[in-house]
C-alpha positions as CSV (number, residue, x, y, z in Angstrom):
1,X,0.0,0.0,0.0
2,X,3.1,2.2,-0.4
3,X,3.5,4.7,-3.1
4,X,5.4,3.7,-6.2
5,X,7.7,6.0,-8.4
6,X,8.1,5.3,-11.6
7,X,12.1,5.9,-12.6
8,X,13.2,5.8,-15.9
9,X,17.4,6.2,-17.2
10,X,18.2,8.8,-18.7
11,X,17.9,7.2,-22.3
12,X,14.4,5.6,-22.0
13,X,13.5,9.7,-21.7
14,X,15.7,10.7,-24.5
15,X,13.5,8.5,-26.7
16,X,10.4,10.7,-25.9
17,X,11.7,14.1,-27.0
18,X,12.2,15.2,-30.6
19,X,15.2,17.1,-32.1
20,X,14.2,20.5,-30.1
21,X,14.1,18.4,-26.9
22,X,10.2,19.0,-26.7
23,X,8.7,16.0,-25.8
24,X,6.3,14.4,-28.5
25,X,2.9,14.1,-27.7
26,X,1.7,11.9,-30.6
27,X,0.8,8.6,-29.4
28,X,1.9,6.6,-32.2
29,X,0.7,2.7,-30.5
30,X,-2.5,4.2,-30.7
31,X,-2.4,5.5,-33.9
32,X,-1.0,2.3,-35.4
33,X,-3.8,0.1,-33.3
34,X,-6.7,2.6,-35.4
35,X,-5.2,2.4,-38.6
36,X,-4.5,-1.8,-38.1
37,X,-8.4,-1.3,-37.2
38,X,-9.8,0.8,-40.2
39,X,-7.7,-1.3,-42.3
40,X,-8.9,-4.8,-41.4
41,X,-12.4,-3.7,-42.0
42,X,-11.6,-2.0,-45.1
43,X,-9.9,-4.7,-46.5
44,X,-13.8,-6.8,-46.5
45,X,-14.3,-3.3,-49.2
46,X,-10.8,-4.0,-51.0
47,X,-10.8,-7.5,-51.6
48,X,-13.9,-8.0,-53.1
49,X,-15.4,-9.9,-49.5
50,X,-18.8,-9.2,-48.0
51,X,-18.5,-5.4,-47.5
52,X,-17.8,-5.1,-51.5
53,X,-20.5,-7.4,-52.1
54,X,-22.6,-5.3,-49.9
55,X,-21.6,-1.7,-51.2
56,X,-22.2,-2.5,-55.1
57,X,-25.4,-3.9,-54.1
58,X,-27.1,-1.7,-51.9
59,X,-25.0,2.1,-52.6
60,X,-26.6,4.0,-55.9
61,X,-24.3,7.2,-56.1
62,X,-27.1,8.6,-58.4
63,X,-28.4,12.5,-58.2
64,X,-30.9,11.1,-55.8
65,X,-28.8,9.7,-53.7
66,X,-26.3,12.3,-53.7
67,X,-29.5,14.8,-52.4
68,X,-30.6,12.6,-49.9
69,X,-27.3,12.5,-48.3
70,X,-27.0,16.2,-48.2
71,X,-30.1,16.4,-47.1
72,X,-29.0,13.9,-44.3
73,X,-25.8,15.5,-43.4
74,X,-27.3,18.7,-42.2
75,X,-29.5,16.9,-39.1
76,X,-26.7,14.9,-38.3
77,X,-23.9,17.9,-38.1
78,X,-26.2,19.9,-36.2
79,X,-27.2,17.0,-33.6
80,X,-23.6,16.4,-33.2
81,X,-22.8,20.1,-32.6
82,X,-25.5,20.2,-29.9
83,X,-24.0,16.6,-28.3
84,X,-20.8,18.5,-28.4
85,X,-21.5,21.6,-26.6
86,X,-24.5,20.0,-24.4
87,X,-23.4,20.6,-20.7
88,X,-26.2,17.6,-20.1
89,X,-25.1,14.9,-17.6
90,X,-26.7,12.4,-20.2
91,X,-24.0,13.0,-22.8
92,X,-21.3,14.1,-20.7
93,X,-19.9,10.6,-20.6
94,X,-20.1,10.7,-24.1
95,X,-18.2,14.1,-24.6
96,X,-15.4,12.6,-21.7
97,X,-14.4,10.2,-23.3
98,X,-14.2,11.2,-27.1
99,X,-12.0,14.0,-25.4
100,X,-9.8,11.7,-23.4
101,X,-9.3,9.7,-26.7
102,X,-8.4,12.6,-28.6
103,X,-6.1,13.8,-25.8
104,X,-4.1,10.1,-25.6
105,X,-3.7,10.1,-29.1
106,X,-2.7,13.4,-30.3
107,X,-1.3,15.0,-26.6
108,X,-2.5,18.6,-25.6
109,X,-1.4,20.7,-28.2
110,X,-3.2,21.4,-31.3
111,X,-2.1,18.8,-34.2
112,X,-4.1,19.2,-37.4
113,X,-2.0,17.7,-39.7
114,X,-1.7,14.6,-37.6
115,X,-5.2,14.5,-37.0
116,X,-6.0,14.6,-40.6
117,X,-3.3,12.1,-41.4
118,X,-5.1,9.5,-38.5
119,X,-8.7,10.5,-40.0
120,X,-8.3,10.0,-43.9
């Protein structure tokens, strides 16, 4: 029940700081864990398996379907714009923990390249 200290040498630390000694926030395990995920279900898409099957069956990229998902987009951005500004205890759980995701994988400071890199 006694309180342990984690102590690292000197060169596990060096690792974790880039070329102007700034440590780097990017948590790149995580990263690589999404990607591994986005591509094992996109590869169902790429190699012809059920989710190609599924998407040349059932998607029509027509002018009608190009309105309807305009027309779609517009509830859905603003429902998630009220979820995300909602100081409701019902979605706060919701707004904790896409923050605490965002926060372990990209650190504290602002990283929009990186976050579009992990999002496309």
């Amino acid at each position: 029940t006694g309180t342990q200290l984690n102590v690292a040498s000197a060169s596990e630390n060096e690792k974790d700081f880039g070329e102007k000694g700034q440590k780097s926030s990017l948590n790149f395990g995580l990263i690589g864990q999404n990607l591994a995920n986005q591509a094992l279900i996109g590869s169902t898409i790429w190699t012809g398996g059920l989710g190609y099957q599924v998407l040349t069956e059932n998607a029509h990229f027509g002018p009608g379907g190009l309105l309807l998902g305009i027309a779609g987009l517009v509830p859905l951005l603003a429902l998630s714009r009220s979820i995300e500004t909602s100081e409701s205890y019902l979605v706060s759980g919701l707004n904790l923990s896409t923050n605490a995701a965002v926060l372990r994988l990209f650190g504290p400071s602002p990283q929009p390249v990186a976050a579009l890199a992990v999002s496309a």
